[in-house]
N, C-alpha and C positions, 0 to 999 in steps of 0.2 A: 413535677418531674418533667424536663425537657424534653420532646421525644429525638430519636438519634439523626444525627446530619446524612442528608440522603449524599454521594461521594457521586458527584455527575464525569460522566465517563462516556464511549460512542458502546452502542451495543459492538455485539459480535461480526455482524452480517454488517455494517458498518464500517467497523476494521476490516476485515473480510476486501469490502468495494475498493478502501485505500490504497491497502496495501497493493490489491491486483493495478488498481493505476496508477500506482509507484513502480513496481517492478520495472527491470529491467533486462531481465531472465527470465526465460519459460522453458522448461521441458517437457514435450510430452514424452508417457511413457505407457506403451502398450502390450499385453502378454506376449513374450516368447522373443520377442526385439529388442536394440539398445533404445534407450533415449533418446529422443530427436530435438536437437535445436530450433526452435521458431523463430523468427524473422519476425513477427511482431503475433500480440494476443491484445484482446480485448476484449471484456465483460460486458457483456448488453446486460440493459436497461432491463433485456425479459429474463435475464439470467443465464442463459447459455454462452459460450466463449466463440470466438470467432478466433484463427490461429491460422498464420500462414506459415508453410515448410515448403523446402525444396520441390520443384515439380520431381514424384516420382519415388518421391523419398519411402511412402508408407504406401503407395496401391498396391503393391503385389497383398503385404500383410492383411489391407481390407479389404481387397479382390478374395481374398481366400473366407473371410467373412461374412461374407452377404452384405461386405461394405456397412457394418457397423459392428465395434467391439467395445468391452469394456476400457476406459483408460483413465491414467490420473494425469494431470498437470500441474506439472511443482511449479512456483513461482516464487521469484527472492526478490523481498526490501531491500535495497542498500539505504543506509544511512547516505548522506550527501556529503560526509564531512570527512576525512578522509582521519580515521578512527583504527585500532590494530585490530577492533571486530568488526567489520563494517554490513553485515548480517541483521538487520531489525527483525525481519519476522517471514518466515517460509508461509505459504500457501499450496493447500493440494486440492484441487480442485475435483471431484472426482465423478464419473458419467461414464456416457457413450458418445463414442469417436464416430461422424460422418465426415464422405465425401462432398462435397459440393458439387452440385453438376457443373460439367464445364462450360454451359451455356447459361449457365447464372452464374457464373466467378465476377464477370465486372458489376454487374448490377449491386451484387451482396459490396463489393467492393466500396463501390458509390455509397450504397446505404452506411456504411460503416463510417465513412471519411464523415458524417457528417456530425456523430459523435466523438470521431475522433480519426483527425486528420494525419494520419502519421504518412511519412513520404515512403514508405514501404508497401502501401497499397498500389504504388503504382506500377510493382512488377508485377502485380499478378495476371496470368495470363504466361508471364514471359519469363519462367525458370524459375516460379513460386507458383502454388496453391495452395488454395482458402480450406482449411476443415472446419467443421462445427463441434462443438464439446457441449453436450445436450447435458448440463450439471443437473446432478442426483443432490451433492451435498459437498458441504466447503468444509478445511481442518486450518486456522492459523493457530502459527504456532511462534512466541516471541518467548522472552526472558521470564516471563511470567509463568509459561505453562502453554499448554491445547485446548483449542475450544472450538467445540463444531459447530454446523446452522446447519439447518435445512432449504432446500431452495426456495421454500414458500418464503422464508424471511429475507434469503439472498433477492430474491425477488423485489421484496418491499423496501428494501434498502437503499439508501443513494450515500456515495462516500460522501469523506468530509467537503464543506462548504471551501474551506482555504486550502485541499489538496494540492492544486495545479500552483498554492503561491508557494508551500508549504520548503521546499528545497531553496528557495530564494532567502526567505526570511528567515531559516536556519543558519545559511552560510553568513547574511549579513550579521545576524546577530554576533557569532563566532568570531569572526573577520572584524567589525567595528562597536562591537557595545561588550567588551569584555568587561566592563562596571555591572551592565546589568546580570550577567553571567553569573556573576564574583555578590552578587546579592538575590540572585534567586538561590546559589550555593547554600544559603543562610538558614532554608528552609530542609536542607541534607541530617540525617543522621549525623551525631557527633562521628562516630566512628568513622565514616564518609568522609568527612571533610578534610580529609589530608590527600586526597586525588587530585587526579586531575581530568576538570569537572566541563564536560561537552554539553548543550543542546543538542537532544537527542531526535524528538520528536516535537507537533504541536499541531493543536487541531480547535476545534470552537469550544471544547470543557477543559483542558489543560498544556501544558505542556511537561516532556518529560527529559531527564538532564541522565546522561551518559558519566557516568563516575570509573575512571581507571586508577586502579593501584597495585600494590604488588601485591594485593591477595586475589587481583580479578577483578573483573569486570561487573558495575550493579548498574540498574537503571532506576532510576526514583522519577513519580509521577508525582505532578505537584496541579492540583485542580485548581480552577478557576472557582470563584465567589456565584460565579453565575455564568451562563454561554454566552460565547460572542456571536452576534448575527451578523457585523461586517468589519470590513479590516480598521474603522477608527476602533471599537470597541474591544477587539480582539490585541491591538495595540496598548488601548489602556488596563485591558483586564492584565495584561502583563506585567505593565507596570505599577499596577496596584500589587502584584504577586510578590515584585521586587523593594517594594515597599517606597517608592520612587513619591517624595512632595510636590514635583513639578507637573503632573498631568497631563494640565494643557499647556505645557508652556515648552516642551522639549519637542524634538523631529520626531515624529513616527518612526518606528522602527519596523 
């Protein structure tokens, strides 16, 4: 008796890392106030969030705190491809909300740019400030369902390896290899297949295809034979998916 195919997938806290460095929205949200727009966020390495908002925006609410409260941070995937749901997967990130002192705003600043460079670090100081979001516990939440982590795991987790290509490779695909599209489609639910069938996602254990029709919207995950560890393999694992006889003999996609 064979024993069963183990379905290789990213853990939770994995999804969890992506999706937060995919976002492209963040809101915190704190007892008793609206929502606040950030300027930018970003998930450290030790797990805590770093988040910039307007100077001014939230001190009074954690002046009245002792400068630290309960709060969540929602965070939204957008799909890259411009799709009638374009929603992949919410993030709520949830903890305690600090100030940063203002005599460490550049320094924290600095440190951060070096993980991650975004040109919005360099208002800080000047009509933006840094919070910290000292995370308790993560909720994503996609097509599939919710599933939590704990920080020890958000902790030990690092996103996907092809993240940062991940929106590139999706658009090209869409944009110039609608063959291969139109033959990973092959591996869809009969019922599926009268859609019209998007790359949705894709990461080192699969990739997953966006299917619209007029009963709604489905996402179907199609795994990889085995993980890509760099972008030739993660290239060919696709094309082995699409069932593609030229291997080495076509462009990379």
């Amino acid at each position: 008796m064979s024993s069963p195919t183990t379905i290789l997938a990213p853990t939770t806290a994995e999804r969890v890392r992506s999706a937060c460095a995919h976002a492209e929205t963040a809101m915190l949200a704190l007892p008793g106030i609206d929502p606040v727009p950030t300027t930018l966020h970003h998930l450290r390495r030790c797990g805590d969030a770093v988040i910039a908002v307007p100077a001014g925006s939230l001190a009074a609410a954690l002046a009245a705190t002792a400068n630290e409260t309960s709060a969540v941070l929602e965070l939204t995937d957008h799909a890259p491809l411009p799709l009638r749901e374009p929603v992949r997967a919410l993030v709520w990130l949830r903890g305690w909300v600090r100030q940063v002192p203002e005599q460490a705003q550049r320094a924290l600043a600095i440190e951060i740019a070096k993980e991650f460079p975004h040109p919005g670090l360099l208002d800080v100081g000047h009509g933006v400030t840094l919070l910290r979001v000292v995370v308790n516990s993560a909720v994503l939440a996609d097509t599939s369902g919710a599933e939590s982590v704990d920080h020890a795991d958000l902790r030990a987790a690092s996103p996907d390896p092809f993240c940062e290509l991940e929106s590139a490779w999706l658009q090209h695909m869409a944009e110039d290899h609608a063959d291969i599209v139109a033959q990973l489609a092959r591996h869809l639910p009969t019922r599926l297949r009268g859609g019209m069938v998007h790359p949705l996602a894709i990461d080192r254990y699969g990739l997953t295809l966006r299917v619209e029709s007029t009963e709604g919207d489905h996402d179907v995950r199609l795994p990889f034979a085995a993980p890509a560890d760099d972008v030739e393999s993660l290239s060919k694992a696709v094309r082995i998916l699409a069932g593609c006889p030229f291997l080495n003999g076509l462009r990379r996609i």
